[in-house]
C-alpha positions in Angstrom: -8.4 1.6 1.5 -9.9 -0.6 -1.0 -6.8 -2.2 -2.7 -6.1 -4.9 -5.3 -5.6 -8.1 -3.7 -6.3 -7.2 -0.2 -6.0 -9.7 2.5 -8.4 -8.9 4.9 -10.4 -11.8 4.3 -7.1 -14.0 4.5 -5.9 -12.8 8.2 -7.8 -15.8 9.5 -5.9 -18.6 7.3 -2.4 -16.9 7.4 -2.7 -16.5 11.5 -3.9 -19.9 11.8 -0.9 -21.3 9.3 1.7 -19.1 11.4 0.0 -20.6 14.5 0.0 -23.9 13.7 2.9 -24.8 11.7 5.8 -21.7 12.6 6.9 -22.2 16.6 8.4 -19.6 18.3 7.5 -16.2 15.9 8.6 -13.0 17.5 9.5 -10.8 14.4 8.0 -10.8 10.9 9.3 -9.2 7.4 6.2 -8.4 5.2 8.2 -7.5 2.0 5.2 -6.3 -0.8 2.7 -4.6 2.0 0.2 -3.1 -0.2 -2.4 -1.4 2.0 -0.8 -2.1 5.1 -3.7 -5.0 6.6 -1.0 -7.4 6.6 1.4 -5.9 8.3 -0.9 -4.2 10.7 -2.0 -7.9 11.5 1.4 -8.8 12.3 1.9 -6.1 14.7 -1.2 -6.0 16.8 -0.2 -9.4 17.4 2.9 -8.3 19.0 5.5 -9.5 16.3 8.1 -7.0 15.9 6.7 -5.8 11.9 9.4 -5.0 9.0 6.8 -3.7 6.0 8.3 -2.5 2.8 6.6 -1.9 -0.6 8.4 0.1 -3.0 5.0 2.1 -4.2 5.6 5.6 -2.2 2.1 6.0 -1.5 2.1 2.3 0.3 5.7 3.1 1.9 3.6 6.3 3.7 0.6 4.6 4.9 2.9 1.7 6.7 5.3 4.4 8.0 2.1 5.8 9.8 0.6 2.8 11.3 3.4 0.2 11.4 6.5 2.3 12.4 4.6 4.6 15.3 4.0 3.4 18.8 2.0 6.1 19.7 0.0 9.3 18.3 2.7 12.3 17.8 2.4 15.2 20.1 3.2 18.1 17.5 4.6 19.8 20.1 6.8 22.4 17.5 3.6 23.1 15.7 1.0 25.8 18.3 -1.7 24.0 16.8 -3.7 21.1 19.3 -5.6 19.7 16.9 -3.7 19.7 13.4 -6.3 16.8 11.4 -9.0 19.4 12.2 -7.1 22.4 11.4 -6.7 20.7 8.3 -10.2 19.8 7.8 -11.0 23.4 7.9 -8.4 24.9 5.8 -9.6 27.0 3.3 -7.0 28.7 0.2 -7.9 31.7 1.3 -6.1 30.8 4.4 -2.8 30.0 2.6 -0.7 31.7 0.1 -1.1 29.2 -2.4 -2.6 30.0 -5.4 -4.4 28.2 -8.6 -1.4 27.2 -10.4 0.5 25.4 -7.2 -2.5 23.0 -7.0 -1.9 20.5 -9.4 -4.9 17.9 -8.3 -7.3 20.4 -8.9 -5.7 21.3 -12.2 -5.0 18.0 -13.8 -7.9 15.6 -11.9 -10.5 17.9 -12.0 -12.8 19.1 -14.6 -12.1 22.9 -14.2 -10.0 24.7 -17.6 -8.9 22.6 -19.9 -9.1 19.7 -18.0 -11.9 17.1 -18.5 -10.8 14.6 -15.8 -13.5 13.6 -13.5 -11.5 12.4 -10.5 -12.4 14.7 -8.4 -14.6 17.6 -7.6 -12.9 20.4 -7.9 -13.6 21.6 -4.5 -12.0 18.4 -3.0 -9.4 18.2 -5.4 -8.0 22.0 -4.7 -8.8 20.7 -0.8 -6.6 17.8 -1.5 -3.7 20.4 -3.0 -3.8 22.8 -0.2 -3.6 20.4 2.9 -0.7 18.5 0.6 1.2 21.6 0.2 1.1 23.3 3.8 1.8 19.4 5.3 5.0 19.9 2.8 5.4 23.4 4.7 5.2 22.6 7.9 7.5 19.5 7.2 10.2 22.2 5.5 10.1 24.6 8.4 10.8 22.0 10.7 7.3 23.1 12.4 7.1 19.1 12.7 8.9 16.0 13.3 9.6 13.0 10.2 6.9 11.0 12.7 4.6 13.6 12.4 4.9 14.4 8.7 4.0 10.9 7.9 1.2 10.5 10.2 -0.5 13.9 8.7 0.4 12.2 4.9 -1.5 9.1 5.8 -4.3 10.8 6.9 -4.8 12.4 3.8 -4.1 9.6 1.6 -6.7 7.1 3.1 -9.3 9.9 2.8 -8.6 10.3 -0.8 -10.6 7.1 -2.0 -13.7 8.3 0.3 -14.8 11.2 -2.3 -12.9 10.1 -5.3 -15.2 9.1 -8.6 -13.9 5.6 -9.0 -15.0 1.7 -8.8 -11.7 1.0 -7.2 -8.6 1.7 -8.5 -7.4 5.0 -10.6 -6.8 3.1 -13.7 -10.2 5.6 -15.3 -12.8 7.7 -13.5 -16.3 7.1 -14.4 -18.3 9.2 -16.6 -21.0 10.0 -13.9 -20.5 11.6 -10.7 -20.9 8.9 -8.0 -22.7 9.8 -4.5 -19.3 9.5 -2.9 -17.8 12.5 -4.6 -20.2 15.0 -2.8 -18.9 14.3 0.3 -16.5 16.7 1.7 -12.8 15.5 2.2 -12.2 14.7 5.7 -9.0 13.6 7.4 -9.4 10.9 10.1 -6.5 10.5 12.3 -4.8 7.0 11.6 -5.0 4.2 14.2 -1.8 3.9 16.1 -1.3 0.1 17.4 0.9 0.0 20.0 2.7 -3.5 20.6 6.3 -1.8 22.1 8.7 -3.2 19.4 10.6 -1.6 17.3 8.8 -1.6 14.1 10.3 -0.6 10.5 9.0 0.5 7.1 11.4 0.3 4.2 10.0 1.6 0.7 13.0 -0.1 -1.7 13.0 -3.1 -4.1 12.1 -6.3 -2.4 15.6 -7.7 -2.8 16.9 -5.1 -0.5 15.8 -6.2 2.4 16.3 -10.4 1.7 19.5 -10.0 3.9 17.5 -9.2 7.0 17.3 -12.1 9.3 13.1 -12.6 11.0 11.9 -15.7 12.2 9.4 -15.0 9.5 9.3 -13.6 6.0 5.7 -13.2 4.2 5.5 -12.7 0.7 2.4 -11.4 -1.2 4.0 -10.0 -4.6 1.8 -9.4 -7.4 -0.1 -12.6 -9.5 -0.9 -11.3 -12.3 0.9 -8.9 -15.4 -1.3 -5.9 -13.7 1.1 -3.6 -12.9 0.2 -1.6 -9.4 1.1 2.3 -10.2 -1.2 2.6 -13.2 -4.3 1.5 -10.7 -2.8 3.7 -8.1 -0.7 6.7 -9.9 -2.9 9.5 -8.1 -2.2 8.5 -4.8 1.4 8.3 -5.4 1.4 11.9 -7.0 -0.7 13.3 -3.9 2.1 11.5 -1.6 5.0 12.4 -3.9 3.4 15.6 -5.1 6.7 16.0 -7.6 4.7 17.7 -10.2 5.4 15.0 -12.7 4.5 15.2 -16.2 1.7 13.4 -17.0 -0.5 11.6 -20.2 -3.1 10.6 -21.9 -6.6 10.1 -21.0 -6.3 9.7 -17.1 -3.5 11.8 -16.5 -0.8 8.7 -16.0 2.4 9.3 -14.4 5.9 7.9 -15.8 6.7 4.5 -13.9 9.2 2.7 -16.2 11.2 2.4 -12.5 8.4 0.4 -11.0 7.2 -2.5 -13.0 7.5 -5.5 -10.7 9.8 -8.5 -12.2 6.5 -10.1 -10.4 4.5 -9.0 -13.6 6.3 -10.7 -16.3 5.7 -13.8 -17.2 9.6 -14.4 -18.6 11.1 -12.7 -14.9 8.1 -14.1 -12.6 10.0 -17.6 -11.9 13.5 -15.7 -11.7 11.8 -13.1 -8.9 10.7 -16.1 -6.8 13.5 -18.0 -6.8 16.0 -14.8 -6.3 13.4 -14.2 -3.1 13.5 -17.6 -1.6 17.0 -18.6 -2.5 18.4 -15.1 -0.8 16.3 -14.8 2.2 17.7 -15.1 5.6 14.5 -15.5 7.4 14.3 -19.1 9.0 11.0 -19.1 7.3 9.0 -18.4 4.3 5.3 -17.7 4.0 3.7 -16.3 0.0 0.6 -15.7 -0.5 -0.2 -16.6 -4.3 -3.2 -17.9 -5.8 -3.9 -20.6 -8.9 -4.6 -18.6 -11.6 -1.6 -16.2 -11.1 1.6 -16.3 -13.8 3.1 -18.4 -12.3 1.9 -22.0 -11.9 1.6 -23.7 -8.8 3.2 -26.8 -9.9 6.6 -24.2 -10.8 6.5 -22.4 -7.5 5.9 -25.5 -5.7 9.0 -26.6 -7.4 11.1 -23.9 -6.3 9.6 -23.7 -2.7 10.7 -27.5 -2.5 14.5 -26.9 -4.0 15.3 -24.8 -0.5 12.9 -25.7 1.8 14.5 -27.9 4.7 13.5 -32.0 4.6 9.4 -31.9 3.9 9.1 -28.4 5.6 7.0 -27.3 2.6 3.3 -27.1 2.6 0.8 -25.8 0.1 -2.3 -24.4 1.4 -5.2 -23.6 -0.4 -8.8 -21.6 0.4 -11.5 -21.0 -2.0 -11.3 -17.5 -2.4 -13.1 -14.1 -4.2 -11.3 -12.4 -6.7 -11.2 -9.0 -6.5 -13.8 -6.8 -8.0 -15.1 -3.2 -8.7 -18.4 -3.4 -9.3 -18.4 -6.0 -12.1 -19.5 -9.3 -11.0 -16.6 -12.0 -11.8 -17.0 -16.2 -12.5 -14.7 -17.5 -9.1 -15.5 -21.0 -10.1 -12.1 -23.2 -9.4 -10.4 -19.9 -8.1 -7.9 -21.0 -5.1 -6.0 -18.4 -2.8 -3.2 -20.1 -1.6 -0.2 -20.0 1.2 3.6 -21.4 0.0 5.3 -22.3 3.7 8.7 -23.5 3.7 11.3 -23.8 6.3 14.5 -22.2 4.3 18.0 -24.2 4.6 
């Protein structure tokens, strides 16, 4: 899943940090987990992993990987392999028709539509394993476990064949290589670390009242809002047949703009995050150029952390990128660690 702000190359520094400076961790709150690397991290470690985000599509790839122990059986189903049953599905083995597929209608450049998401034969392939997971899911054929385990399968193929540099924000005018490929479903990797994991997709103030040895924090830097670069993957997970506009087919999310994205809330957000939390500690990831400064969150970092218990860490760092080269000069990721009072 190639994802805005990504930690994968930050695992390192945020283990070592933990390692080094945090005794004793056994459970872990990730409260903004994106893509899921994060929190995946925590858990193959063998911290018992809380991950939350409150982007659907996010919420579903977590619930997969984080919240399951092991792969489901799908025992209900009669079908042994369902990611390849999948795989294979054709319309005309369903009763769905045209009009129920509404990737291929709206993201594909078939009709009226001049989108160039998709092709249309992965888009209507998109629509028809979306609706018979649905189906299965509503006839009780499978389990909540399994339903979300069959979801994230299809969501992390989605990026694999879809004509983008990154993010969904705008398709390009060309068909890329990539978009030839056939959709395929992978089954997702199931850590098991025999805790009992949870995945929460709610506002981030929600879940301040649960008490981890550790809280980690990587909200949004900049006034980027998340949905717009990711609003296809939350309509193929929500598949609400939203209305939709303008030139890439945007989906309404006036109820999820992050108070992380304004620069008059930004400060208000931190402080509401570190003031509330009942984790013994506090671990952000934020970097130097975000909207908030890091003389104004060290500030409120110090104002509740315990004696000298905070630390500022910094790593030079890449910003991330589609394919357009970006000037990194003076660029800092950073880690906020506090001890809370």
């Amino acid at each position: 899943m190639r994802y805005i702000g990504g930690k994968n190359l930050l695992l390192e520094n945020i283990n070592n940090v933990i390692n080094d400076e945090i005794p004793n961790v056994s459970s872990v709150i990730d409260l903004f987990a994106g893509s899921g690397v994060v929190s995946n991290n925590f858990k193959s470690i063998g911290y018992r992993t809380i991950s939350n985000d409150f982007l659907y599509f996010s919420y579903v790839i977590s619930r997969a990987s984080i919240k399951l122990n092991k792969k489901p059986s799908f025992k209900n189903l009669g079908i042994s392999d369902p990611i390849k049953y999948l795989n294979d599905l054709t319309i005309a083995d369903t009763e769905y028709s045209i009009s129920d597929c509404f990737i291929y209608n709206n993201y594909s450049p078939v009709g009226d539509c001049n989108r160039m998401y998709f092709q249309p034969e992965n888009a209507m392939k998109i629509d028809i394993i979306r609706l018979t997971i649905e189906k299965w899911y509503k006839n009780n054929l499978i389990t909540e476990d399994e339903y979300f385990y069959l979801l994230a399968s299809l969501i992390n193929a989605v990026p694999f064949v879809a004509n983008i540099t990154g993010v969904y924000a705008a398709y390009l005018k060309f068909w890329d290589e990539r978009t030839y490929k056939k959709l395929e479903l992978t089954a997702p990797a199931i850590i098991s670390n025999g805790k009992r994991n949870e995945c929460y997709n709610t506002d981030y103030t929600n879940l301040l009242s649960k008490k981890c040895d550790l809280l980690y924090a990587d909200p949004p830097y900049n006034s980027r809002e998340y949905l717009p670069n990711y609003h296809i993957l939350e309509t193929i997970a929500r598949y609400d047949y939203p209305e939709i506009h303008g030139v890439t087919g945007m989906r309404n999310y006036d109820n999820q703009k992050s108070v992380f994205c304004k620069k008059n809330t930004v400060a208000s957000a931190f402080e509401t995050m570190i003031r509330d939390c009942q984790s013994k500690y506090i671990l952000i990831s934020y970097n130097n150029e975000a909207l908030l400064s890091t003389e104004e969150l060290s500030e409120i970092c110090r104002k509740y952390a315990v004696d000298d218990s905070f630390k500022l860490f910094e790593y030079d760092y890449i910003r991330y990128k589609n394919k357009i080269p970006n000037n990194t000069d003076g660029l800092k990721e950073q880690l906020y660690l506090l001890r809370r009072r």
